[in-house]
N, C-alpha and C positions, 0 to 999 in steps of 0.2 A: 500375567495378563488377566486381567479383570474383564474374561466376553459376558459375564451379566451384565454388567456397566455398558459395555459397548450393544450389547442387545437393546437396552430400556433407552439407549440415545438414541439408534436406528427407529426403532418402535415411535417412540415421541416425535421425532423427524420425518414419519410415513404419515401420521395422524395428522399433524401440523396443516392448519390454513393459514398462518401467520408470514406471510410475504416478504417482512422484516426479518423477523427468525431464519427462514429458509437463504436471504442473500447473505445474512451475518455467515450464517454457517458456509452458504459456501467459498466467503472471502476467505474464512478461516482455513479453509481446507485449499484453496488453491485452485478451486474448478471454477473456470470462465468459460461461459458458453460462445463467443467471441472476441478474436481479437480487439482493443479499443482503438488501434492506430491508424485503422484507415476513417476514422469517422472525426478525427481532429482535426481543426481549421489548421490551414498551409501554414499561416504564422507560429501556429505553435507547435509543428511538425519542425520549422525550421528555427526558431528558440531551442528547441532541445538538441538535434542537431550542431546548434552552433556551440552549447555546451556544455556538450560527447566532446566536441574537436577542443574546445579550453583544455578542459581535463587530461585528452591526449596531449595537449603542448604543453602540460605540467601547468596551465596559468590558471589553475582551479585554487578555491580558497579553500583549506581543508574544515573539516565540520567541527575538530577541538577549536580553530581558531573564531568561527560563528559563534559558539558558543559561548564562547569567552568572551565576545562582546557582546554579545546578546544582555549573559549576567552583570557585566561590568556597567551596561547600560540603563535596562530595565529591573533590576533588583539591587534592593536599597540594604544595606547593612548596617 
């Protein structure tokens, strides 16, 4: 474990007034100072709700086959 490397990103990270830097970083690491779900319009609390329930009833499209039309569609060979 490299704790120089991790000291000079602490260090740079406490210095930091970059606003940008400081959310990247903490996207990167996983720290959300808030929940985002209570702050979502009803409609698209109940859009993803409706499909959670797809996926539970298996009537989800899986993400190879998106893919696979996505390429088959928008990329030219």
């Amino acid at each position: 474990m490299d704790f120089a490397l991790k000291y000079r990103i602490v260090e740079r990270i406490i210095q930091s007034n970059d606003d940008a830097l400081l959310n990247e970083i903490k996207s990167l690491v996983g720290f959300s100072e808030k929940d985002y779900w209570p702050g979502l319009p009803a409609e698209v609390k109940h859009a993803i709700q409706n499909a959670k329930d797809e996926i539970d009833r298996g009537e989800g499209i899986s993400h190879s086959s998106i893919m696979s039309d996505v390429k088959d569609r928008y990329l030219k060979k």
